[in-house]
C-alpha positions in Angstrom: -5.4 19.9 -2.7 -6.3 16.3 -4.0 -6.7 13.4 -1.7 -4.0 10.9 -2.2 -3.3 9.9 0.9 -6.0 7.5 3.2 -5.6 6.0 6.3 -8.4 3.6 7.4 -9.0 1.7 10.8 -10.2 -1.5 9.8 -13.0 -3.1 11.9 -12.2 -6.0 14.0 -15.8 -7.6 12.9 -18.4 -7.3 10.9 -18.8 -6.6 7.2 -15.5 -3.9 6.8 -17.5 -0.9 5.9 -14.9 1.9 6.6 -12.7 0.0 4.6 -14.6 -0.7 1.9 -15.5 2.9 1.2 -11.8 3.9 1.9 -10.7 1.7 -0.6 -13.9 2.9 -3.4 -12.5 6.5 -3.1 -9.3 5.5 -2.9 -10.0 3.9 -6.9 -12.3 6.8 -7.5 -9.6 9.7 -6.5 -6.4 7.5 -7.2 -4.9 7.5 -3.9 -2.7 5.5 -1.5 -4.4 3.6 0.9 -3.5 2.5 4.6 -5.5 0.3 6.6 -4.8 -0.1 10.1 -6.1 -2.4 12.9 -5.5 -2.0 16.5 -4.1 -3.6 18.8 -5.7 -3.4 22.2 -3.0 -4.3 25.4 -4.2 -6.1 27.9 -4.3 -4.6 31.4 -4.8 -5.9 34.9 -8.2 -5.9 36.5 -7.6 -2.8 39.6 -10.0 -5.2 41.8 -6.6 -8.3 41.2 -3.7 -7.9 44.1 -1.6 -8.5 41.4 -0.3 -8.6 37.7 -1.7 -11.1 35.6 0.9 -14.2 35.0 3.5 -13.4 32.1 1.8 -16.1 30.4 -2.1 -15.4 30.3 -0.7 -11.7 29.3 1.2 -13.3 26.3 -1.7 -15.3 25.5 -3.9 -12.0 25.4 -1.6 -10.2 23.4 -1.3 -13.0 20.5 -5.2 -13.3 20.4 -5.6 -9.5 20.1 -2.4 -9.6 17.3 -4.5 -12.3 15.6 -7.9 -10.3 15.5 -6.1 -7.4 13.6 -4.6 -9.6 11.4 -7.4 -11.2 10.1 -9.2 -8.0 10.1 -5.9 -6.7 8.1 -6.3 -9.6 5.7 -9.6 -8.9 4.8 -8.4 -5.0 3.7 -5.6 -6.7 2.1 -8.0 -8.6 -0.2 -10.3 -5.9 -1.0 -7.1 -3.2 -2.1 -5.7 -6.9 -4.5 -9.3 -6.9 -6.3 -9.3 -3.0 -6.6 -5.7 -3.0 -7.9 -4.4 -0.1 -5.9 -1.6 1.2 -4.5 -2.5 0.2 -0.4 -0.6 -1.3 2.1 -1.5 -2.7 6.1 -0.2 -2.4 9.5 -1.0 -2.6 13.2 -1.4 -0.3 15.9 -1.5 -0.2 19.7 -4.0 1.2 22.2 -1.8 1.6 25.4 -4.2 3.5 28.1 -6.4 4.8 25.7 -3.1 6.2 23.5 -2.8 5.8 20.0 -0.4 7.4 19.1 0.8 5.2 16.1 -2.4 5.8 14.5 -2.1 9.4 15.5 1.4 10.2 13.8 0.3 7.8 10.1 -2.6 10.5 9.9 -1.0 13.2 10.6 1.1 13.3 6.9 -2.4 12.0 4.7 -5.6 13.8 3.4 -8.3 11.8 5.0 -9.2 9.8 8.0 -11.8 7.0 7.7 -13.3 5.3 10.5 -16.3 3.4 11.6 -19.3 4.2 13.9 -19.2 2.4 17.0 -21.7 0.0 17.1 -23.8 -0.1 20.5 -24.3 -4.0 20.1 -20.6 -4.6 19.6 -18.2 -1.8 20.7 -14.9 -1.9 19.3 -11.7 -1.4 21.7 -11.7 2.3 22.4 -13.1 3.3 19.5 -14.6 6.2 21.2 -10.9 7.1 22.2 -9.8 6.5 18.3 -12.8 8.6 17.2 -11.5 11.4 19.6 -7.9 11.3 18.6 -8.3 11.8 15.1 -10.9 14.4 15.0 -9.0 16.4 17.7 -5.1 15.3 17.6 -4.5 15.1 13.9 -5.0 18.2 11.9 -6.9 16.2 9.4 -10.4 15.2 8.2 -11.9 12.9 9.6 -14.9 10.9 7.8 -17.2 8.3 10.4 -19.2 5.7 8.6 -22.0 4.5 10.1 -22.1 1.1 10.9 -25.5 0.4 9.1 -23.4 1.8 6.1 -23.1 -1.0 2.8 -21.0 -1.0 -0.4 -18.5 1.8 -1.4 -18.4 5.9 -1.4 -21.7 8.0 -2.5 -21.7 11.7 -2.7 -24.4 12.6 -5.2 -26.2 14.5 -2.9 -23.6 16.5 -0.4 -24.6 18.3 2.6 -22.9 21.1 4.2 -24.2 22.4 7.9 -23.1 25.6 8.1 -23.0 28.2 11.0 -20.3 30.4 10.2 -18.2 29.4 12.9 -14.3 28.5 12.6 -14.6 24.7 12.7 -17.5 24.9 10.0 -15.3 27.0 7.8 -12.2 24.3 8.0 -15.0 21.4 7.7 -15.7 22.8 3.8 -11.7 23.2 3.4 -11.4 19.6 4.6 -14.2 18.5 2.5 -13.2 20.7 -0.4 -11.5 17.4 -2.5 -14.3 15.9 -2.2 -16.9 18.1 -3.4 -16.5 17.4 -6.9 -17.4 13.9 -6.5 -21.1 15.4 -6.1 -23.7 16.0 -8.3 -25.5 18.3 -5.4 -24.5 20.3 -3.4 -26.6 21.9 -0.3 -25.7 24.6 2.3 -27.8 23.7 5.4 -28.7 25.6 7.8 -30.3 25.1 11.0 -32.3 28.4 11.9 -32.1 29.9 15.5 -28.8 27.9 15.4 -26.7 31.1 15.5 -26.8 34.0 14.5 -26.1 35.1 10.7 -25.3 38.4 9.5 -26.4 39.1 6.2 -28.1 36.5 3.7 -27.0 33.3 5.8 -25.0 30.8 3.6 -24.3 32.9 0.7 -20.6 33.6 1.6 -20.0 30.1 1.5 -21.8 29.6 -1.6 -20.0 32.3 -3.1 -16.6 31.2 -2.3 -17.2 27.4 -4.0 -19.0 29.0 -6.7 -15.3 30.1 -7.2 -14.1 26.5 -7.1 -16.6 25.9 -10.3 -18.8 24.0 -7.8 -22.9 24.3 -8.3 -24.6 25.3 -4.6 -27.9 25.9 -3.0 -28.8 27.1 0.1 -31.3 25.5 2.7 -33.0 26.9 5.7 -34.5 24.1 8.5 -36.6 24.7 11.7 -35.1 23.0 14.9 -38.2 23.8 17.1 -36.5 22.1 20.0 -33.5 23.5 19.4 -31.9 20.3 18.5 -29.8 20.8 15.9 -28.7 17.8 15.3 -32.3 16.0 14.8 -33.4 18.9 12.5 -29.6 18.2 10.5 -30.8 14.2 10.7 -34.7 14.9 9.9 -33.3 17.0 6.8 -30.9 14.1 5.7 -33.8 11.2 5.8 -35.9 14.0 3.7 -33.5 15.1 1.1 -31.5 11.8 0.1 -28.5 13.2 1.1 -25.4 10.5 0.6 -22.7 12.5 2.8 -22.6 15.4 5.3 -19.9 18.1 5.9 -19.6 19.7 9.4 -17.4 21.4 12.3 -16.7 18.9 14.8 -17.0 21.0 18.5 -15.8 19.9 21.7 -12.6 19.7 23.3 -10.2 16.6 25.1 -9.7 16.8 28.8 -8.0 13.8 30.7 -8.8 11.5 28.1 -12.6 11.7 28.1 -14.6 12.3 24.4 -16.1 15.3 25.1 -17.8 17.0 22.5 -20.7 19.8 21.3 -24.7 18.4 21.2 -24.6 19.1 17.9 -21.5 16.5 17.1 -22.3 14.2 19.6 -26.0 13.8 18.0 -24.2 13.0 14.8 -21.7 10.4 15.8 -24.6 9.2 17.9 -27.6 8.8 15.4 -25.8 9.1 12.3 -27.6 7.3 9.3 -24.8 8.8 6.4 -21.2 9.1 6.2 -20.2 12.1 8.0 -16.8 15.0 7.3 -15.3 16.2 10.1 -12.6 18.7 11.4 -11.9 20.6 14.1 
């Protein structure tokens, strides 16, 4: 399958990296497009008696309308000077549900969202992060939010462990793959257990897909996975990573494995997801 369907959440600040790199692979892989900003509703205090007045509520609602559209202009202008085929529109966090978002990505090939930033969080993106990587059935690609200028895959990591989500992480990524000159299997010994010559099933199979692999064996003396994944990234110039994303959603909270949490936590590249 080829990507030619994108769905980005635009930023509400800041320099518009998700979109920016949305809308590079987008020209690179020529797809479609969608950038989307939210739209958070605003909601009572519990510690006030009593609903806020109709009009301070109204008056919330235009401001937040008038952050995403500004935030929607700026995608706008970056798909005019790229000349693609793209197109903008709002959605709205009710009580942490997106569900607008939730039902665009659904029908696309790829998610693309940004890293929260701890200085400036953006409105639930925690939630947003959550929704797509567990409620969509798609992959999902974070960009960290030290991230600048468009996509780079020349160097392409995959952590593998043999596990379910890994394997639909490389079916996710698959598209991509050929965007990289390199391409490394990673993986993280003491992890798991590997029968066999770890990695070499997975080499094998994208050896199939006319894709060139290598296999790559790091300590995690700690046992923290994701630091040895995150050493092996600042030591090998990798551009982009490929992995599962674990965990599971329970009354709304954003629960998910040490491994993927590390990640989304301390990530320093863009990172493929699925679940």
């Amino acid at each position: 399958m080829q990507i030619k369907d994108i769905v980005v959440v635009t930023d509400l600040s800041g320099e518009q990296s998700p979109a920016r790199l949305a809308v590079d692979l987008a020209t690179r892989t020529n797809a479609h497009v969608t950038g989307m900003a939210p739209v958070l509703e605003p909601i009572t205090p519990a510690y006030l008696a009593g609903p806020l007045p109709a009009d301070i509520l109204e008056q919330a609602r235009s401001a937040a309308v008038e952050v995403a559209d500004k935030s929607l202009a700026a995608f706008n202008e970056l798909v005019r000077v790229q000349g693609i085929s793209g197109e903008s529109a709002r959605f709205h966090l009710i009580e942490g549900a997106a569900s607008g978002l939730v039902n665009r990505v659904r029908l696309s090939d790829l998610a693309v969202i940004g890293q929260d930033k701890p200085d400036s969080t953006e409105p639930g993106r925690a939630t947003l992060i959550e929704a797509l990587l567990f409620e969509t059935g798609v992959p999902l690609m974070v960009v960290p939010y030290i991230t600048r200028g468009g996509f780079q895959a020349k160097h392409l990591m995959i952590a593998w462990d043999g596990s379910v989500t890994a394997a639909r992480a490389v079916h996710a990524a698959l598209p991509l793959m050929p965007l990289a000159e390199k391409i490394t299997v990673v993986i993280v010994d003491g992890d798991r257990t590997l029968s066999g010559e770890p990695g070499a099933d997975v080499a094998l199979y994208l050896s199939r897909h006319g894709l060139n692999v290598s296999i790559d064996h790091v300590p995690a003396p700690s046992g923290d996975v994701a630091a040895a994944l995150l050493n092996y990234i600042s030591d090998s110039g990798i551009d982009m990573a490929v992995m599962g994303g674990y965990g599971h959603s329970r009354f709304r909270e954003f629960v998910v494995g040490g491994a993927t949490r590390g990640m989304l936590e301390s990530m320093t590249i863009p990172v493929v997801m699925a679940h």
